[in-house]
MARDREN-183294 format. One record per atom (N, C-alpha, C): residue in one letter; x, y, z. Coordinates in steps of 0.05 Angstrom, whole numbers. Layout:
<sites>
 type     c1     c2     c3
    A      X      Y      Z
...
</sites>
This chain:
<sites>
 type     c1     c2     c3
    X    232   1815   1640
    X    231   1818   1611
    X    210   1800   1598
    X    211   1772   1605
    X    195   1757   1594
    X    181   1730   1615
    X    167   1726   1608
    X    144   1710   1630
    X    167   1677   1630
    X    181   1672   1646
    X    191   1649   1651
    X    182   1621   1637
    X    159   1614   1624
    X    156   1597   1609
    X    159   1593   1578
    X    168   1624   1564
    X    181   1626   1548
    X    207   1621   1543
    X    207   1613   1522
    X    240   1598   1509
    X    242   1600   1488
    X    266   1607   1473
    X    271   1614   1433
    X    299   1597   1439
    X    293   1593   1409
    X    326   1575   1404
    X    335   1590   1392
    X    365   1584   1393
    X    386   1593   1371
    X    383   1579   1349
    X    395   1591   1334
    X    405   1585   1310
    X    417   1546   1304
    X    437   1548   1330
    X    449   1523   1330
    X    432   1505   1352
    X    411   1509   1362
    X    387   1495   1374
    X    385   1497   1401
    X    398   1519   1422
    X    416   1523   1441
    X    383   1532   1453
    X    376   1519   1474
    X    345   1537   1483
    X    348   1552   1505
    X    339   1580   1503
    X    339   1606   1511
    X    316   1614   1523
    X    323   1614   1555
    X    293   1623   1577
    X    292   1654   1575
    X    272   1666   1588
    X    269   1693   1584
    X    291   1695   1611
    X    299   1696   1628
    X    327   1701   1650
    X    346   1689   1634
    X    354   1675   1615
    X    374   1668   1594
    X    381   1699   1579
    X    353   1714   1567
    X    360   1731   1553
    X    358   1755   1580
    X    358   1755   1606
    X    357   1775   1610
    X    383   1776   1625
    X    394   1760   1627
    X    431   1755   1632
    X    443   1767   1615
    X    442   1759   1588
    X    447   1771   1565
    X    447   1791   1562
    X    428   1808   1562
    X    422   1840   1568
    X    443   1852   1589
    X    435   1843   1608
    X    454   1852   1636
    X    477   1850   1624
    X    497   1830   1614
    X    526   1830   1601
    X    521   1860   1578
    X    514   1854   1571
    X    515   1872   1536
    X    516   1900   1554
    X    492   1910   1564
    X    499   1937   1578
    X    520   1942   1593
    X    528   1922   1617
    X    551   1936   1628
    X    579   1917   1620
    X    580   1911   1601
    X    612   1911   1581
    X    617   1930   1560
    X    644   1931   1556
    X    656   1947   1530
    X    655   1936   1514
    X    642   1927   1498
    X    643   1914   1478
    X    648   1932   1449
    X    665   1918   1436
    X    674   1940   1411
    X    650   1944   1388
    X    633   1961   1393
    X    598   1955   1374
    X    604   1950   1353
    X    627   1971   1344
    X    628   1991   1304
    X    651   1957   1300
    X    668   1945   1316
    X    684   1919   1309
    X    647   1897   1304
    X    631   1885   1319
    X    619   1871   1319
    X    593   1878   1306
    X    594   1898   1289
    X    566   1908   1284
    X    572   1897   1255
    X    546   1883   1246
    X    545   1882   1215
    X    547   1893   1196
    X    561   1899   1170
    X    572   1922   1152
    X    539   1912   1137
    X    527   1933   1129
    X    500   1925   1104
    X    500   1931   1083
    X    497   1924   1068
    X    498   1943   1036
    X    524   1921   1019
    X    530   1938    995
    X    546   1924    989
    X    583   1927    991
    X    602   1923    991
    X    630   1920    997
    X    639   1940    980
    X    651   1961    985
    X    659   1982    972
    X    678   1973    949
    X    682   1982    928
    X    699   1978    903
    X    732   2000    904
    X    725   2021    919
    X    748   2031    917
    X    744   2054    940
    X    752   2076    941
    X    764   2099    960
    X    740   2111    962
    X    718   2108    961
    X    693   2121    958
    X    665   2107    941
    X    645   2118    946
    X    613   2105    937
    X    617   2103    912
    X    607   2082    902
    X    600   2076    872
    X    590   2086    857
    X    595   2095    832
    X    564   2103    818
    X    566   2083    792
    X    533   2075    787
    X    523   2068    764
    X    532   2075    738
    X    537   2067    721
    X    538   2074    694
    X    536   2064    673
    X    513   2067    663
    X    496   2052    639
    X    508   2051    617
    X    516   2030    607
    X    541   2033    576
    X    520   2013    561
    X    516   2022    528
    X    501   2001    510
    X    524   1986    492
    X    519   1962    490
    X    544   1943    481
    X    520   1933    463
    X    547   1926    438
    X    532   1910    409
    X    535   1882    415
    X    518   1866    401
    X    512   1837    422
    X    535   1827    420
    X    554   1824    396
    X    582   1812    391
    X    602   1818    425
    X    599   1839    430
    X    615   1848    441
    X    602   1846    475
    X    576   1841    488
    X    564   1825    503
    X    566   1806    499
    X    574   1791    487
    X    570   1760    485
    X    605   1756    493
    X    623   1768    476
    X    646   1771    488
    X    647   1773    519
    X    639   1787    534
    X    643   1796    561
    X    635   1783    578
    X    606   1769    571
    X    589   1751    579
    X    610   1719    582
    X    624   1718    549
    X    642   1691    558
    X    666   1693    577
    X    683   1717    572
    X    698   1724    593
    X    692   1709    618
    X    668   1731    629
    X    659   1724    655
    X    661   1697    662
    X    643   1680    643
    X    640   1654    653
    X    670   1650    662
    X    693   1646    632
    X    706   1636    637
    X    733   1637    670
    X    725   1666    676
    X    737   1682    693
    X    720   1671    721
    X    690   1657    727
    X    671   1652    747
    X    674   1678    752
    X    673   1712    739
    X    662   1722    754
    X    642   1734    741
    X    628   1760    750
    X    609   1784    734
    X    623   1794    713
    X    595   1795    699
    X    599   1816    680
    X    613   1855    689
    X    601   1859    703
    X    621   1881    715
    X    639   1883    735
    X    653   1854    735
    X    682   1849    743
    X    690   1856    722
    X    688   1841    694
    X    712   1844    673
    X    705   1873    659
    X    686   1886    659
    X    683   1918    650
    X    699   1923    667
    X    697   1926    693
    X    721   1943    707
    X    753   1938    704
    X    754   1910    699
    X    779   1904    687
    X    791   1913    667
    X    776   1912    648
    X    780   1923    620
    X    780   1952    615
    X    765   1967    634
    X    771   2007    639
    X    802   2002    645
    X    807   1994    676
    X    822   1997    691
    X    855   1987    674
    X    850   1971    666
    X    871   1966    639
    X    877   1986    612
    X    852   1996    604
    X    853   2004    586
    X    866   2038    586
    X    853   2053    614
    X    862   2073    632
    X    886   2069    642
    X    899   2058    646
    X    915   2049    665
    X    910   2060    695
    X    897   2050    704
    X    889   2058    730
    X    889   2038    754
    X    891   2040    770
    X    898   2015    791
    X    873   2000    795
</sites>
């Protein structure tokens, strides 16, 4: 795989020969390893039972500035407490 005088570190400083990574390889192919358990999720963390959609709402500054202090006071987003405030107001879970 790689010319034996090559070496990469890890992350935590751990130094890695090219027969380091080709051990590595050799494991990964012939184990079961659970991929879809160990594989990285990308994007962002789903909000509910299905994909998100966008939705552009215009707020009068009184009432941004309201939401805006919320948030702070709450440490979260501004469309945390919009969804809070639907979800309340809807009664919806």
């Amino acid at each position: 795989m790689s010319d034996a005088n090559d070496a990469y570190l890890t992350k935590s400083g751990r130094r890695l020969t090219g027969a380091d990574l080709d051990a590595l390889a050799d494991e990964v192919e012939h184990a079961d390893y659970p991929v879809e358990q160990i594989k990285p999720r990308r994007g962002r963390p789903p909000l509910g039972s299905g994909p998100s959609e966008e939705v552009p709402v215009r707020l009068d500054p009184q009432l941004r500035e309201a939401v805006s202090a919320r948030a702070d006071a709450d440490d979260t987003s501004t469309s945390e407490v919009i969804r809070r405030a639907l979800r309340a107001f809807l009664d919806v879970a």
